[in-house]
C-alpha positions as CSV (number, residue, x, y, z in Angstrom):
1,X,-153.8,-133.8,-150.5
2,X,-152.3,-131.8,-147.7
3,X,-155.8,-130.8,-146.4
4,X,-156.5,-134.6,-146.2
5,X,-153.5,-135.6,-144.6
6,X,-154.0,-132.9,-142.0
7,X,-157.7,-134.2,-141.4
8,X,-156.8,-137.6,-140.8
9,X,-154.0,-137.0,-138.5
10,X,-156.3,-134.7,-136.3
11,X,-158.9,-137.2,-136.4
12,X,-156.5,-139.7,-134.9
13,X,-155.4,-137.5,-132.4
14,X,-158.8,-136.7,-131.2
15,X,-160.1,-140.2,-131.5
16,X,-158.6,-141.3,-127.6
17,X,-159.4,-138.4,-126.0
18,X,-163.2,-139.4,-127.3
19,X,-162.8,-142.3,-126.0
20,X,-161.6,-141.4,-122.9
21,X,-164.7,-138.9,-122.5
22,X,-166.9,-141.4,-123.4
23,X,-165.7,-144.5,-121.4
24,X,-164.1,-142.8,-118.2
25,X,-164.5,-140.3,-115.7
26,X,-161.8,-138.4,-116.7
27,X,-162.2,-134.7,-117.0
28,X,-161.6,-132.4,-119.5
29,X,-158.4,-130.9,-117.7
30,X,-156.8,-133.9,-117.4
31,X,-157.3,-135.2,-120.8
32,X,-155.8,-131.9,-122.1
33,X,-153.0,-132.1,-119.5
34,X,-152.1,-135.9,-120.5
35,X,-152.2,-134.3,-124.5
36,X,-149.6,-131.5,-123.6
37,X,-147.5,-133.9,-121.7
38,X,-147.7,-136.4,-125.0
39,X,-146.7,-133.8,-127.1
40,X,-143.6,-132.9,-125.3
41,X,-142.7,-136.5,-124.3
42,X,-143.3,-137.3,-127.9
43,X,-141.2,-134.3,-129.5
44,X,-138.5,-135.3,-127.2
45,X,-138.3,-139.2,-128.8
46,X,-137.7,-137.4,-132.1
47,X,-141.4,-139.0,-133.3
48,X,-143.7,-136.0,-133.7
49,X,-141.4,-133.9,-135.7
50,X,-142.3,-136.1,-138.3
51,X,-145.9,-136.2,-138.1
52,X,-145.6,-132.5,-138.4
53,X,-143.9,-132.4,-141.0
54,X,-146.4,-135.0,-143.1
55,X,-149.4,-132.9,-141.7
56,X,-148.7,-129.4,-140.3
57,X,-152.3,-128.8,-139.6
58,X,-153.5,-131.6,-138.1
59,X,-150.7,-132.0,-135.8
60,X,-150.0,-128.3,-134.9
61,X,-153.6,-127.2,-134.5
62,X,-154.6,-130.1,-131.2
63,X,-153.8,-129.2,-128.0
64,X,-150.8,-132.1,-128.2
65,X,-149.4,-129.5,-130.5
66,X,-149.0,-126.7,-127.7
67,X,-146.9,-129.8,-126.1
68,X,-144.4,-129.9,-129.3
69,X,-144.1,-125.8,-129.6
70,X,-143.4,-125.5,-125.9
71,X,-140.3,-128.1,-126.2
72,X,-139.4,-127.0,-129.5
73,X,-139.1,-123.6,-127.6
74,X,-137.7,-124.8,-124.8
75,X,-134.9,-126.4,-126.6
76,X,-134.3,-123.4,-128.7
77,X,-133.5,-121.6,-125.4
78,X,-131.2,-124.3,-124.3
79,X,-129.2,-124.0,-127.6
């Protein structure tokens, strides 16, 4: 069921950054920047730690996942 879980929640993570391709001029460098700065906005609200818990591979293996480990890290060097 974990395998599932961890498909979905990539799939929903991927799913904007689709759309943005599709619909906008945005390029790739920017949509991965606005994913990195998600991830860290969202580890520091306390919501992705969650949704890494309930699917370790689909949240850890995007690119918004590179967000959470870099302020997961950088708050372990803080402490």
């Amino acid at each position: 069921m974990n395998y599932l879980y961890s498909f979905i929640i990539g799939g929903l993570f991927c799913i904007p950054a689709q759309i943005l391709l599709d619909k906008t001029k945005l390029t790739n460098a920017r949509i991965l920047t606005f994913y990195v700065i998600a991830g860290v906005i969202l580890t520091a609200l306390g919501i992705y730690e969650p949704i890494v818990n309930f699917a370790p591979g689909g949240a850890s293996v995007p690119i918004i996942g590179f967000g959470y480990t870099l302020a997961k890290g950088a708050e372990k060097a803080v402490k």
